[in-house]
N, C-alpha and C positions, 0 to 999 in steps of 0.2 A: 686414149690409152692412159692408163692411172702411172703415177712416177711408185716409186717404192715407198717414199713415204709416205702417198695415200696408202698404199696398201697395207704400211704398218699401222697410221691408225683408222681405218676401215677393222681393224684386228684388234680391238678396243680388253679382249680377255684376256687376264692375269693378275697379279697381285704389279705393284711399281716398278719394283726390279727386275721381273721380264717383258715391260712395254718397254723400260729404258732402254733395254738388254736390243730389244728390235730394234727399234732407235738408232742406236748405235751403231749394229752390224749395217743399217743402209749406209748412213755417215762413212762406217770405215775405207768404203774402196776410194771415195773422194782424196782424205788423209794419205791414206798409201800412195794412189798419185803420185805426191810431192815426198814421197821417201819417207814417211813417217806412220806413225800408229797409236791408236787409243784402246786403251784398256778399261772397261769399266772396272770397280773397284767396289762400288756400295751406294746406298743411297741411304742417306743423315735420317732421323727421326723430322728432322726440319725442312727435308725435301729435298738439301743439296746432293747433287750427284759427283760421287769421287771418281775421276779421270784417273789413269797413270800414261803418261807421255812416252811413249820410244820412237827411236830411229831418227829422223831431221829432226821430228817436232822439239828433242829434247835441247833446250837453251836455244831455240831460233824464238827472234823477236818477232814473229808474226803469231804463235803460238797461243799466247793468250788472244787477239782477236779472234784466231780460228775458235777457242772456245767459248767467247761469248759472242762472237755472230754467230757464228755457224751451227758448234753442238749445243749451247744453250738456248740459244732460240727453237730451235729445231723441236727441241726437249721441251718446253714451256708450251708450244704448237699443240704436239700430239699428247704429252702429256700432265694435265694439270695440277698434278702433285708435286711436278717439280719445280721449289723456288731458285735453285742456283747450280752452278756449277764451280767445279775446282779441282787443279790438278793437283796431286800429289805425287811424294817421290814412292 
């Protein structure tokens, strides 16, 4: 049985911003879990991908590992245009 994130990148068509875009939505029910949410935002000419933080995630100090283990790895995984991640307000 494939997890979601095979199945997002098994789904390899689209321009960057909507493989991130699937990306994400699998990511997101994990986040919620823990009372929090990711918003994609944009992806940089240089790859990085713009987060915006709500609910726990905003000012909890677990925060940034969650997005560089979790959504940046993840991102880097399925998708290889992406060099970074970062949250904004």
């Amino acid at each position: 049985m494939a997890t979601h994130l095979q199945q997002a990148a098994a789904d390899q068509s689209g321009d960057v911003s909507e493989r991130v875009s699937r990306i994400i939505d699998r990511i997101r029910p994990a986040v919620q879990s823990d009372g929090g949410d990711l918003e994609f935002v944009d992806v940089t000419e240089e790859g990085v991908v713009r987060i915006r933080l709500h609910g726990a995630c905003v000012g909890c100090p677990s925060s940034t590992m969650t997005l560089k283990l979790g959504v940046e790895r993840n991102l880097k995984d399925y998708v290889p245009e992406v060099t970074g991640v970062e949250a904004i307000e």
